[in-house]
N, C-alpha and C positions, 0 to 999 in steps of 0.2 A: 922642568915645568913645560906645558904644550900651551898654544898657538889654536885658537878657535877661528876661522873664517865663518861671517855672514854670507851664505850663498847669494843672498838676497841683493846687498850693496857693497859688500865688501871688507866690510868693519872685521876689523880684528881685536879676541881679547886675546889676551898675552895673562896668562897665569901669575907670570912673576910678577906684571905691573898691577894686578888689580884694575879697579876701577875707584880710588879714594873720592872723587867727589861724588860717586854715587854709595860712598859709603861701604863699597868693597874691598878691601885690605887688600896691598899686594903678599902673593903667595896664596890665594882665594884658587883652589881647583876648583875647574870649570863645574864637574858634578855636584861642585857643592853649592854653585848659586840660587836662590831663590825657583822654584816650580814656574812662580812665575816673572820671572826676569826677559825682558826682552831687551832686543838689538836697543843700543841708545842713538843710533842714527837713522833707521828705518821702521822698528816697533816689530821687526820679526822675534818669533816665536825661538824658544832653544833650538827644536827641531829644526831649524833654518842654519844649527852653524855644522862645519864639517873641521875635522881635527886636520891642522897642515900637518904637511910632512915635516921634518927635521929638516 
């Protein structure tokens, strides 16, 4: 499972953890979130996050 950074602020989603109180399951691949899902600490767009490294 990968590691999303917000370029924007920082946020990171974590594949494995999900996001459950937004109703996102943990093991939820980044590709598969919502078109329109944005950052939940800034409001940035997908296109705002970048894949970390390992």
């Amino acid at each position: 499972m990968a590691k999303y950074m917000c370029v924007i602020c920082g946020f990171v989603y974590d594949e494995a953890e999900g996001l459950p109180d937004e109703g996102i399951p943990p093991g939820t691949p980044f590709d598969d979130l919502p078109l329109n899902w944005t950052c939940p600490d800034c409001g940035a767009r997908r296109d705002d996050f970048e894949i970390m490294p390992e």
